[in-house]
N, C-alpha and C positions, 0 to 999 in steps of 0.2 A: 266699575268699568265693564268686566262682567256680565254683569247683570244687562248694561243699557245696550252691549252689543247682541245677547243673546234675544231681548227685546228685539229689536231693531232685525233681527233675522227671522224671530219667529211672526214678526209682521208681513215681511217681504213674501214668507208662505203662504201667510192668509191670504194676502192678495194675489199671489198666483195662485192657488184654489180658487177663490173667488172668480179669475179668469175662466168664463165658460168658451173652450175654443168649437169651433164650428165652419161645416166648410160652405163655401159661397160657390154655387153653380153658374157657371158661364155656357151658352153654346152659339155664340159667335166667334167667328175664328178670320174673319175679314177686317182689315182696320177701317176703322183706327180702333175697333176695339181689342185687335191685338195686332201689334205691332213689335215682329222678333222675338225678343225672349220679355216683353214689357206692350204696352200696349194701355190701351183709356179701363178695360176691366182692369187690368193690373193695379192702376192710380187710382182706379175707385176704391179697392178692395185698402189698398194703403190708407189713402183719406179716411176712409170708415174708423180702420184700429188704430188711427192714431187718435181721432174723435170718439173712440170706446174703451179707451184703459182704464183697466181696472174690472172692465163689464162683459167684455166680449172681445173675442179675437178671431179673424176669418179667415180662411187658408184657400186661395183659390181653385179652381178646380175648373177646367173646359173642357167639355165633353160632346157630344157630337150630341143632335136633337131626339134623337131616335131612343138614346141610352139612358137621356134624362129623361123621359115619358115612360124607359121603362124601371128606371130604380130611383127614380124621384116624385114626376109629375102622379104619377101613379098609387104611390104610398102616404096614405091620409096622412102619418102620423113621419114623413122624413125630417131630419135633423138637418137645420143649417138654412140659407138661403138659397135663391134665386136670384141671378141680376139681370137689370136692367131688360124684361119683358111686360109683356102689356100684359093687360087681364082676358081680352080678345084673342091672344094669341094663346092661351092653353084652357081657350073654352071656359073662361070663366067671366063673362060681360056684367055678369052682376054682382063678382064679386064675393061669392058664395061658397068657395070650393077649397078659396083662400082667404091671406091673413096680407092683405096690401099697405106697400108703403105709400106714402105723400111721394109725389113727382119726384124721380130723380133730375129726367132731362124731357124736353119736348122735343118730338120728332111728326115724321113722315114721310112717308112712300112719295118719294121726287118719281114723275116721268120728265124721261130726257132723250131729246131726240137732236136730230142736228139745227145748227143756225141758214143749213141753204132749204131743209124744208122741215121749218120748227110744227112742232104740234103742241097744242092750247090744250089739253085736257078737261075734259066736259064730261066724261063717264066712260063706257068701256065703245060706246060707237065712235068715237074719236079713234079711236086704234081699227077700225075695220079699214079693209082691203093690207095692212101694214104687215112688216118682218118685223117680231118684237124677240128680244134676245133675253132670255132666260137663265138663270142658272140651276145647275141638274139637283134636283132634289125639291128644289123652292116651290110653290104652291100661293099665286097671286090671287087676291079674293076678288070675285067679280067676273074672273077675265078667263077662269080655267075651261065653263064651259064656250069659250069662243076660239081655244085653240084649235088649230085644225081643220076649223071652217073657215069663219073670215078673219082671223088674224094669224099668221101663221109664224109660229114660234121656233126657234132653233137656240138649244143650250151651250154653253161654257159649264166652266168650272170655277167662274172668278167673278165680282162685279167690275175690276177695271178690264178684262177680256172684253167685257160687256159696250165700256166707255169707249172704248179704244175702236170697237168696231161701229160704232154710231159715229164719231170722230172720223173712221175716215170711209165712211159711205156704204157698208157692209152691211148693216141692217138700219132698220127706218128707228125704232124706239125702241126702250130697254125702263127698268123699272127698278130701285132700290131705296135701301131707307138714304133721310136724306144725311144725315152722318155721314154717313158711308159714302155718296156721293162727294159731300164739300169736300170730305179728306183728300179723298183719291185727285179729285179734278185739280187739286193747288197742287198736291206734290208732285204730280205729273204734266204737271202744264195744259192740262186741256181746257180748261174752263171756259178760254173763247174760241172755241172748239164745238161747243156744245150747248144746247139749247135747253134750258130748265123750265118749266110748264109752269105762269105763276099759280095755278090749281094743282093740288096734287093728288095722286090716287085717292091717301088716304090721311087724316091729322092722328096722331096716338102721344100717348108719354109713354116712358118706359120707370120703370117701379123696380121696386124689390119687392120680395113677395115669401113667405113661410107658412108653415103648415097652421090650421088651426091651434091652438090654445097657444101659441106662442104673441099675446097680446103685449106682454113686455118687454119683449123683443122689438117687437114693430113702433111701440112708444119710444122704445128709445132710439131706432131706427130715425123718427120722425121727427126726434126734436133734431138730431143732426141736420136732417134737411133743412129744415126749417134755418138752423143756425146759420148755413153755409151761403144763400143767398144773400149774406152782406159777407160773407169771407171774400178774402183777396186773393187764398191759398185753392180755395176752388174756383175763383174767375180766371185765374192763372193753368190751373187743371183744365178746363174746357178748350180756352183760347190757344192749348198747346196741341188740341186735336181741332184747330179751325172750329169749335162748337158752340164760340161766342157772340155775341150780338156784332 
């Protein structure tokens, strides 16, 4: 008796050794990817270790952009991941710099402007003569050199600041991911409020992404993904931040 309990304990170690913990970088702070003290990284980061026991376990972590460029994006060899960023967005379109996963989610840059004067997006001249609403720090591709001249831009601090003044006639157009959009406009009622471009800035997925040599990491990253597209515990996951079909 002994014996199979002392078994049975010195196994449970092994596999918690065998657990490599690791922490997952986040630098959004807008929902619905975070939402309170929870949020859609939060449910990522859970879905993950539930789908890697035994293998990996990840400890979220949100940090502002600035911090991870300088103690992450920065250091060849950092520990842990990345969530839910594109490869365009830390300068790496070919994929070179890092170690990317399969799709976590499809996304893109909604322009949204109002329904009494909608705007069709066509490229950045569709926004001249226009009041486009920004958020302070953000950095829109295409459109940075035309602030100032013919699109004139004024910040917030929030994308629903953003919604809310398109809404009710304060600026002409505003721009964010489209997540970030669907969430906000359902749980704050604006959606027939607002005008959605069926063109939008720009198409991206967002990935996970690790430092080179960690290639069995990202395999096993990838067969998750791959599993999850018939799960019902992640269609449930999305459709809980409006991110469903």
């Amino acid at each position: 008796m002994r014996k199979a309990l002392f078994a049975s304990v010195l196994l449970a170690m092994t596999a918690a050794q065998a657990t490599e913990n690791l922490p997952a970088y986040n630098v959004y702070q807008a929902p619905p990817f975070v939402v309170g003290s929870g949020g859609l990284v939060a449910d990522v980061v859970t879905y993950f270790n539930d789908k890697l026991k035994g293998q990996y376990q990840f400890k979220l972590e949100t940090m502002p952009r600035e911090r991870l460029n300088q103690t992450v994006i920065n250091n060849p060899g950092f520990k842990g991941v990345v969530l839910l960023l594109s490869p365009p967005f830390v300068g790496d379109q070919e994929r070179k710099k890092y170690l990317w996963s399969a799709s976590v989610l499809d996304d893109a840059n909604a322009v949204i402007s109002s329904p009494a004067k909608p705007i069709e997006y066509t490229g950045p001249d569709s926004l001249k003569g226009l009041s486009f609403g920004g958020v302070l720090g953000n950095r829109y591709m295409g459109l940075e050199e035309r602030f100032g001249k013919d699109i004139q831009r004024s910040d917030v601090s929030s994308e629903l600041a953003n919604l809310e003044k398109v809404a009710n006639g304060r600026i002409d157009v505003t721009l964010m991911a489209h997540s970030i959009y669907r969430y906000l406009s359902r749980q704050h009622n604006l959606t027939s409020k607002l005008h959605l471009s069926s063109k939008p800035h720009a198409n991206f997925s967002r990935h996970i992404f690790a430092a080179k040599g960690e290639e069995k990491l990202i395999a096993v990253l990838d067969q998750v993904i791959a599993a999850s597209k018939q799960d019902p515990a992640w269609t449930a996951l999305l459709a809980k931040y409006n991110l469903g079909n």
